[in-house]
N, CA, C and O atoms as CSV, one atom per row, in Angstrom:
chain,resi,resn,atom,element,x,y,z
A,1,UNK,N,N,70.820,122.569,109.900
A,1,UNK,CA,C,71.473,121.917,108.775
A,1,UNK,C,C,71.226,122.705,107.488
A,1,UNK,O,O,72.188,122.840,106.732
A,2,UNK,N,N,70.163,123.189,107.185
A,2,UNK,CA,C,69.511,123.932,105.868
A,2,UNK,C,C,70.507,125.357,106.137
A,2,UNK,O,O,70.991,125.921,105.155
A,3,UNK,N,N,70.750,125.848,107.451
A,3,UNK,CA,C,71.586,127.023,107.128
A,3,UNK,C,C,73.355,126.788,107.108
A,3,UNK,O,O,74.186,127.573,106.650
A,4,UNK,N,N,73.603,125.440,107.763
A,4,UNK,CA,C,74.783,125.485,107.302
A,4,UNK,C,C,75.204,124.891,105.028
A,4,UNK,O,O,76.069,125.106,104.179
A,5,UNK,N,N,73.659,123.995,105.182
A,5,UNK,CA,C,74.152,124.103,103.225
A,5,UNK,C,C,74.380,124.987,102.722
A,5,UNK,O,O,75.331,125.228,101.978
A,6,UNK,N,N,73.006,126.034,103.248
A,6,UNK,CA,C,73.206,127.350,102.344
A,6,UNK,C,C,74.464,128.286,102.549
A,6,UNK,O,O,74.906,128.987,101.638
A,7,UNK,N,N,74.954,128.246,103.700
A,7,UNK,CA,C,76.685,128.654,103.624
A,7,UNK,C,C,77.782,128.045,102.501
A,7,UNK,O,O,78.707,128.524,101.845
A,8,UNK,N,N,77.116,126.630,102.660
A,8,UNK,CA,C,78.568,126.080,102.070
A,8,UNK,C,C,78.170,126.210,100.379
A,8,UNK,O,O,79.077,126.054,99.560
A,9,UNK,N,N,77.127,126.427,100.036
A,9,UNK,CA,C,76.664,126.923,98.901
A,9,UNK,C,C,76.780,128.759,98.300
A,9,UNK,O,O,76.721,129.341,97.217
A,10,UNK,N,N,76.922,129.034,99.377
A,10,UNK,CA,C,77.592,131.268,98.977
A,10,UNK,C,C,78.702,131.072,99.366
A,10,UNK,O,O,79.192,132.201,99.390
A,11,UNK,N,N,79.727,130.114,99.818
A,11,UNK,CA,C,80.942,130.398,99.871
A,11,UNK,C,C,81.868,129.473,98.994
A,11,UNK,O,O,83.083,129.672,99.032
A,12,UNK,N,N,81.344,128.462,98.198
A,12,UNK,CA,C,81.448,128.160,96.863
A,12,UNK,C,C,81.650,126.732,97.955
A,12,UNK,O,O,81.383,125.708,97.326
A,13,UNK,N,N,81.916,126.542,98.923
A,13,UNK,CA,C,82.206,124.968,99.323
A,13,UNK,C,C,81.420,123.897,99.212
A,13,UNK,O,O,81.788,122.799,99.631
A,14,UNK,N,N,79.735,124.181,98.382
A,14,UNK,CA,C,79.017,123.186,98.322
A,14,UNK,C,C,79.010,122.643,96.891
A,14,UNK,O,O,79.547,123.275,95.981
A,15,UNK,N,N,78.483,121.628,96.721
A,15,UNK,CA,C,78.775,121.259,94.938
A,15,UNK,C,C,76.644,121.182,94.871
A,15,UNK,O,O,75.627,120.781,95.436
A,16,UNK,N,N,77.214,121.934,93.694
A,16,UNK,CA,C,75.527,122.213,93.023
A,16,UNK,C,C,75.079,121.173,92.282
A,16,UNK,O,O,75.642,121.250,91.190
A,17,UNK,N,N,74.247,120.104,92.324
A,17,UNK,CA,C,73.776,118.902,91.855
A,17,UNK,C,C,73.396,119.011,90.344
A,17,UNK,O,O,72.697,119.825,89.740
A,18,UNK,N,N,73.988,118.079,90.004
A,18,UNK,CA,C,74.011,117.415,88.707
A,18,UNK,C,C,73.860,116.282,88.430
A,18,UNK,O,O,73.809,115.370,89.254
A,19,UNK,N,N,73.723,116.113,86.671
A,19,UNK,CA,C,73.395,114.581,86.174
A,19,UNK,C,C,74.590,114.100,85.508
A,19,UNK,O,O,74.472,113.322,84.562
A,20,UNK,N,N,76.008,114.578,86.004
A,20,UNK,CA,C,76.906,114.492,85.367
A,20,UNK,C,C,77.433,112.737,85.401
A,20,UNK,O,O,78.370,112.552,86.177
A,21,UNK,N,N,77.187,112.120,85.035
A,21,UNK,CA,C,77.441,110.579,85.438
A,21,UNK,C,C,79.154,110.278,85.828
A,21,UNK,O,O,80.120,110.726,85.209
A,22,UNK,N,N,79.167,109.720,86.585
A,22,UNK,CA,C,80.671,108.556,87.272
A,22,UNK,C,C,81.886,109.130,85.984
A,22,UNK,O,O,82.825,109.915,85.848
A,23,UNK,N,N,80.967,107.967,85.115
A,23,UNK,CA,C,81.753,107.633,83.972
A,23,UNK,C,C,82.692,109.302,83.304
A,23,UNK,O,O,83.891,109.566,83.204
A,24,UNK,N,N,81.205,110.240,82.918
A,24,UNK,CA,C,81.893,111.025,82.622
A,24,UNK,C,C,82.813,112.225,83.228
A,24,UNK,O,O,83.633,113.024,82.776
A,25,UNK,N,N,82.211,111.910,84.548
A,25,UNK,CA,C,83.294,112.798,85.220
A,25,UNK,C,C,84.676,111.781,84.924
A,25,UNK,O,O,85.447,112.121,84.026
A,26,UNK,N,N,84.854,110.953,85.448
A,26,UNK,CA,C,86.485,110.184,85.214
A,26,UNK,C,C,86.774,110.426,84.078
A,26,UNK,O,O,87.807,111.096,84.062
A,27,UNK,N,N,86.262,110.158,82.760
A,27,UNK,CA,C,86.328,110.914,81.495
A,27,UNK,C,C,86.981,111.922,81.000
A,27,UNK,O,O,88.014,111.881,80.331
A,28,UNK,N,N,86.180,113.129,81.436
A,28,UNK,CA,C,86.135,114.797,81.285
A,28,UNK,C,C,86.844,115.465,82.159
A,28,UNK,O,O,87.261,116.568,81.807
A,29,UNK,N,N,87.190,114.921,83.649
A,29,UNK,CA,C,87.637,115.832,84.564
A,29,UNK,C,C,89.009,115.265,84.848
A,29,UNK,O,O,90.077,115.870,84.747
A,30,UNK,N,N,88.730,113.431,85.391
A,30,UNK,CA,C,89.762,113.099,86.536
A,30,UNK,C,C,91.008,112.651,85.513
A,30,UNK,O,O,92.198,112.964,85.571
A,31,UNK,N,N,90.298,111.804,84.557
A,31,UNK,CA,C,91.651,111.471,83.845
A,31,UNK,C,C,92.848,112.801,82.811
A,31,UNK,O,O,93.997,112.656,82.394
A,32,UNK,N,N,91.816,114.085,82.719
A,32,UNK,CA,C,92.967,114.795,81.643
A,32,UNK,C,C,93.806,115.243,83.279
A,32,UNK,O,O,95.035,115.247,83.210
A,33,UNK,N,N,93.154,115.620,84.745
A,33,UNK,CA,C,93.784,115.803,86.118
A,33,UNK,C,C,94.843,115.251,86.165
A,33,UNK,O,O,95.841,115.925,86.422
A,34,UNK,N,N,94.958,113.751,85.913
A,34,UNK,CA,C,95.755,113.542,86.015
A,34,UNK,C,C,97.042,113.354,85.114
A,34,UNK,O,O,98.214,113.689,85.290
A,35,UNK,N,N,96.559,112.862,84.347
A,35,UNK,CA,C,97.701,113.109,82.680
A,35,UNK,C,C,98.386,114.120,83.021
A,35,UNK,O,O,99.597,114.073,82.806
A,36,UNK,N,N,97.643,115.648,83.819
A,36,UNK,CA,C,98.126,116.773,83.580
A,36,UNK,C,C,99.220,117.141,85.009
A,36,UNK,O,O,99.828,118.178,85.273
A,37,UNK,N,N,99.168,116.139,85.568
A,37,UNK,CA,C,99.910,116.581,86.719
A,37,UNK,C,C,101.322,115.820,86.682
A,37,UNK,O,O,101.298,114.599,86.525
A,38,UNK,N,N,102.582,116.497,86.821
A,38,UNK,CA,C,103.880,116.085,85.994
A,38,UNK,C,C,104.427,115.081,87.964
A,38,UNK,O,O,105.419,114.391,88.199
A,39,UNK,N,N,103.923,115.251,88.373
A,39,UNK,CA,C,104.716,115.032,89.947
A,39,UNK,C,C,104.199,113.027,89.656
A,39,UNK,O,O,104.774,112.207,90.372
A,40,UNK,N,N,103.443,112.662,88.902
A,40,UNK,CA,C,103.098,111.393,88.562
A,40,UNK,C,C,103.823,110.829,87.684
A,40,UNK,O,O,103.954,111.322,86.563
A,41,UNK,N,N,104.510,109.513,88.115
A,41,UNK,CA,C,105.204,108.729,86.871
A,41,UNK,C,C,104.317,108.128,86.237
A,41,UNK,O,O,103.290,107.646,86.715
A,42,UNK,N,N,104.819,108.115,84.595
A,42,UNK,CA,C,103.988,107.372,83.591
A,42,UNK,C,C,103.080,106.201,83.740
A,42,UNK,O,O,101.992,105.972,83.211
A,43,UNK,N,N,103.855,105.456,84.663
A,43,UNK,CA,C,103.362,103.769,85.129
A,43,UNK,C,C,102.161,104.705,86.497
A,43,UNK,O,O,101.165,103.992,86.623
A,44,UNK,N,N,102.116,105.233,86.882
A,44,UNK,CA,C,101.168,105.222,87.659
A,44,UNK,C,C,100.170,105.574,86.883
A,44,UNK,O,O,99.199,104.818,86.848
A,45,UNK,N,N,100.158,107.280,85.757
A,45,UNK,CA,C,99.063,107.655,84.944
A,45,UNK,C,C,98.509,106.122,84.299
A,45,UNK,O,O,97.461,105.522,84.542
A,46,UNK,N,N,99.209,105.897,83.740
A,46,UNK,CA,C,98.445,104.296,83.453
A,46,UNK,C,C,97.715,103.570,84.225
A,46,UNK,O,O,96.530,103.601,83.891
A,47,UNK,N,N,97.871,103.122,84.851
A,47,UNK,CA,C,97.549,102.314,85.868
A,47,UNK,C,C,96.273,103.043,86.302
A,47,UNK,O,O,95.262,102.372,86.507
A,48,UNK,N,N,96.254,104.531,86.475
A,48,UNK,CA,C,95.338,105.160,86.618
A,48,UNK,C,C,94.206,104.818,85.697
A,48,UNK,O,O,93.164,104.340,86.145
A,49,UNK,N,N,94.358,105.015,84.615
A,49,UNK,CA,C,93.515,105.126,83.372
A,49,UNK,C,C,93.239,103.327,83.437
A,49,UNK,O,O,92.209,102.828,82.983
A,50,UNK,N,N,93.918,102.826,83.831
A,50,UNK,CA,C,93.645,101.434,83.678
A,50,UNK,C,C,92.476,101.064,84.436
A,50,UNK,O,O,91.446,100.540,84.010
A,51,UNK,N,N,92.812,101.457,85.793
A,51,UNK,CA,C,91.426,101.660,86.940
A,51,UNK,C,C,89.764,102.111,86.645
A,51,UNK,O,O,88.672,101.578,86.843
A,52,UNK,N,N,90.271,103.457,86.033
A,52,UNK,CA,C,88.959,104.187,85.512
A,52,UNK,C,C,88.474,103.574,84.185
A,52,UNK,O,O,87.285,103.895,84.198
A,53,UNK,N,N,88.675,102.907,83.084
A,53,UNK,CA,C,88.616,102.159,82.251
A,53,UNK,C,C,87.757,101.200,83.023
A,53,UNK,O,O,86.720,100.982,82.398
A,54,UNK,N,N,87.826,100.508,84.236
A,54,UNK,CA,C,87.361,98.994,84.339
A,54,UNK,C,C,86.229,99.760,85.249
A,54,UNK,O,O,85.201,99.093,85.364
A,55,UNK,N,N,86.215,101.042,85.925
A,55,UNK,CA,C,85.337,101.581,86.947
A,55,UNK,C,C,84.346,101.656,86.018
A,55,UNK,O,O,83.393,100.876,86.041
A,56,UNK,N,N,84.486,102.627,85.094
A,56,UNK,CA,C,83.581,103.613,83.900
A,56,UNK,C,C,82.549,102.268,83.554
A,56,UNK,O,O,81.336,102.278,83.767
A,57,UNK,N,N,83.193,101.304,83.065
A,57,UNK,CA,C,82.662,99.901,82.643
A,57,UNK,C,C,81.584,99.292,83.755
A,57,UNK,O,O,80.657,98.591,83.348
A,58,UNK,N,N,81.711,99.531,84.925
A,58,UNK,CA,C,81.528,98.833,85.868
A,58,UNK,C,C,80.155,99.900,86.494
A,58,UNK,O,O,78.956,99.627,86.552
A,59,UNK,N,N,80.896,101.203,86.917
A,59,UNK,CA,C,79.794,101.807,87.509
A,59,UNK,C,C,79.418,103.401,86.633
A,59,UNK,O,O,78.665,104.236,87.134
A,60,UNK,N,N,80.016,103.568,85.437
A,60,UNK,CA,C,79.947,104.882,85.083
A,60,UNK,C,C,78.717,105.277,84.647
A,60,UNK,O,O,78.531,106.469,84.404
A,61,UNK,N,N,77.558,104.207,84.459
A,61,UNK,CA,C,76.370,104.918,83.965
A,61,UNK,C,C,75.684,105.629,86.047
A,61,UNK,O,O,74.547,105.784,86.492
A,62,UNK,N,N,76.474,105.751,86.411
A,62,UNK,CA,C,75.883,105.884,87.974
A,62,UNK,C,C,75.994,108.049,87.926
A,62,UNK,O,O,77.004,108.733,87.765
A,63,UNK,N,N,74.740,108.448,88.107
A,63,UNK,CA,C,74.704,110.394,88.526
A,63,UNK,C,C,76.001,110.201,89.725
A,63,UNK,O,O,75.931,109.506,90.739
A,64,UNK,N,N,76.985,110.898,89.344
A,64,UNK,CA,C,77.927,111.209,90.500
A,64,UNK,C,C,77.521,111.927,91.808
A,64,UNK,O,O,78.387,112.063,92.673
A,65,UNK,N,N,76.225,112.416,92.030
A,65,UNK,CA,C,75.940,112.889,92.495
A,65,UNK,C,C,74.916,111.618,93.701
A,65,UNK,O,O,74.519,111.775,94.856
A,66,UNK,N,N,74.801,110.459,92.762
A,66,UNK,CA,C,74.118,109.239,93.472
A,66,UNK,C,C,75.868,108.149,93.374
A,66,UNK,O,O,76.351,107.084,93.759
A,67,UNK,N,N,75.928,108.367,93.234
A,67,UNK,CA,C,77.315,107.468,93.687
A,67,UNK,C,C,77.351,107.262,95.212
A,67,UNK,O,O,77.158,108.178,96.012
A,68,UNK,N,N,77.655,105.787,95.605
A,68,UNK,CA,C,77.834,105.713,96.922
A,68,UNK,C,C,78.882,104.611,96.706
A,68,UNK,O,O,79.240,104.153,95.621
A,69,UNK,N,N,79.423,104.176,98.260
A,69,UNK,CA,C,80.923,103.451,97.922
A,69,UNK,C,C,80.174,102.174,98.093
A,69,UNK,O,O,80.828,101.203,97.713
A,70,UNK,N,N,78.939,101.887,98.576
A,70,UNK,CA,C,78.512,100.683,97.898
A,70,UNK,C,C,78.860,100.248,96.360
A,70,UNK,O,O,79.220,99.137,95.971
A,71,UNK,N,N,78.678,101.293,95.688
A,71,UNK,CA,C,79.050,101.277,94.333
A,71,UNK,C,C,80.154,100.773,93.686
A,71,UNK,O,O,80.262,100.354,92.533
A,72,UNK,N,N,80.969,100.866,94.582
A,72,UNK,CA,C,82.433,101.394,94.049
A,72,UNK,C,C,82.913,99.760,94.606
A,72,UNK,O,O,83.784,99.086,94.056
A,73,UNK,N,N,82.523,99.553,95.198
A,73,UNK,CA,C,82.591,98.368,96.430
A,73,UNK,C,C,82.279,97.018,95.146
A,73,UNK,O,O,83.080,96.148,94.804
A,74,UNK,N,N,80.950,97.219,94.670
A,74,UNK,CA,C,80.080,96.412,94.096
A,74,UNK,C,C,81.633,96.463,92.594
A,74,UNK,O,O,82.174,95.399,92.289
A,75,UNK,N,N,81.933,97.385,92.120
A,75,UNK,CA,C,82.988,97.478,91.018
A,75,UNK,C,C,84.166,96.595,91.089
A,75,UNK,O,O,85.031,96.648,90.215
């Protein structure tokens, strides 16, 4: 197991741990993702942002990196 991480870590497929919290990833990453993707109608980007709004509230002080769908479940 330790030599397949370290693969998926030199071939860029592993994610390098952070304290980046829930909240601010949906924040910083997922919501401009999606704003930015034109193949989405308006009413969905909303709806989107509407979601992550009540998540962020709910579970965003959570390390994304400790996120589990208990979590998400519990939201």
């Amino acid at each position: 197991a330790l030599d397949e991480l370290r693969q998926e870590m030199t071939t860029g497929r592993g994610v390098e741990p952070t304290r980046v919290t829930f909240g601010a990833f949906l924040k910083d990453r997922w919501i401009p993702h999606i704003e930015a993707d034109d193949r989405l109608a308006p009413t969905t980007v909303n709806a989107y942002r509407n979601a992550a709004k009540h998540l962020i509230r709910l579970a965003g002080a959570i390390p994304l990196q400790d996120l589990r769908g208990d979590d998400l479940d519990r939201a």
